[in-house]
FIDREN-537547 format. One line per field, with one value per residue (C-alpha): residue number from 1; residue in three letters; x, y, z. Coordinates in nm, 2 decimals, m for minus. Last residue first. Layout:
BEGIN
nr <- NUM  ...
rest <- ALA  ...
X <- X  ...
Y <- Y  ...
Z <- Z  ...
***
This chain:
BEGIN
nr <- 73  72  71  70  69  68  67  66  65  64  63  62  61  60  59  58  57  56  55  54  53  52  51  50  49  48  47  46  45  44  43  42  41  40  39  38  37  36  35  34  33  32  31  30  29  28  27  26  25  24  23  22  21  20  19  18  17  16  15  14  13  12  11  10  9  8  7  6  5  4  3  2  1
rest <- UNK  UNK  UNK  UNK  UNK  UNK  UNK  UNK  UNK  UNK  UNK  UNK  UNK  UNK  UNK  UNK  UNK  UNK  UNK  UNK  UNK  UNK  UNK  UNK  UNK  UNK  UNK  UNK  UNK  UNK  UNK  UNK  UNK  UNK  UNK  UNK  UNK  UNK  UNK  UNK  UNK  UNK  UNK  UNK  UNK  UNK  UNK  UNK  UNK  UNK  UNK  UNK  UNK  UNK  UNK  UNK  UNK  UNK  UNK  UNK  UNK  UNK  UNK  UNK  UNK  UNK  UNK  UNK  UNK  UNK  UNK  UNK  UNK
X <- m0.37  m0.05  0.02  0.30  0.57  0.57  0.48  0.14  m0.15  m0.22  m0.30  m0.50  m0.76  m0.72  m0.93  m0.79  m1.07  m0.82  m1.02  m1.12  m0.75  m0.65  m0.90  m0.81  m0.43  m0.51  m0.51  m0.48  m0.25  m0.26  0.00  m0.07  0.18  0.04  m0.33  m0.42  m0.32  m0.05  m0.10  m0.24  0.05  0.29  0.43  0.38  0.61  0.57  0.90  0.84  1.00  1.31  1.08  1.11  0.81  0.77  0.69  0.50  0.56  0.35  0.30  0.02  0.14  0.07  0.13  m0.16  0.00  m0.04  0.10  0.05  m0.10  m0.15  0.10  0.32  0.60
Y <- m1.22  m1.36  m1.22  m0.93  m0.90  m1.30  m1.39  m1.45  m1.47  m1.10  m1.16  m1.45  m1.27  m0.92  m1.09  m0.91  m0.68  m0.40  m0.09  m0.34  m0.47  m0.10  m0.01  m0.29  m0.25  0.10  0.50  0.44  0.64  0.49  0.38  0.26  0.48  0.74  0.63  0.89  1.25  1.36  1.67  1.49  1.26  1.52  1.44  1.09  1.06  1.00  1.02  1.07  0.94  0.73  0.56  0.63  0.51  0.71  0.70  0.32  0.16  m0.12  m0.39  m0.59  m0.86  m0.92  m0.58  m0.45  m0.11  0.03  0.37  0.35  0.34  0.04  m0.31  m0.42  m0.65
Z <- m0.59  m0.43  m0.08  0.02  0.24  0.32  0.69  0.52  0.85  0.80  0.45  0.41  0.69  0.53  0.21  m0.11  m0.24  m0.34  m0.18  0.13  0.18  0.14  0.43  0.62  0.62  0.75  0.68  0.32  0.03  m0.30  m0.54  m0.89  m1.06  m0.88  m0.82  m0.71  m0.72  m0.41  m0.21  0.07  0.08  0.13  0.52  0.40  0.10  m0.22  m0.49  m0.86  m1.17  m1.09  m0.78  m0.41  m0.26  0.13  0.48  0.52  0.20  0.17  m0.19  m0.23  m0.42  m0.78  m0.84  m0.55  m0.48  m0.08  0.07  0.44  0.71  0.90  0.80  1.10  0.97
***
C-alpha cells in the first residue's frame, strides 16, 4: 500500500484513509478536508506519510519497511 496524503490516526497503529473515514458520527472526505476541525475523533489531514510520521513521532523508516497496514507504537 502507497501511504501520501491522507487522513492519519495513531490507535496503536497508525491508521490511513486516503479519500474518506466513514464513522456512525461523521464522515471526512478529501474534497472537504479544509472544512474539517482537527483532530476529529483523532483524525488529521497530512499532505504526506512524512509529515504524519513527523506530527506522530513514529520513525518513517520502521514504517515503510512493515508490510502490515499500520506499525505498533
Amino acid at each position: 500500500m502507497i501511504y501520501e496524503s491522507g487522513f492519519y490516526k495513531l490507535d496503536g497503529v497508525l491508521l490511513y484513509g486516503a479519500n474518506f473515514v466513514l464513522n456512525a458520527s461523521y464522515e471526512l472526505s478529501k474534497e472537504t478536508k479544509d472544512q474539517h476541525v482537527y483532530p476529529t475523533d483523532g483524525w488529521y489531514w497530512f499532505d504526506s506519510l512524512e509529515e504524519a510520521c513527523s506530527f506522530f513521532n513514529i520513525n518513517i523508516d520502521d514504517y515503510q519497511q512493515s508490510d502490515k497496514e499500520g506499525i505498533p507504537v
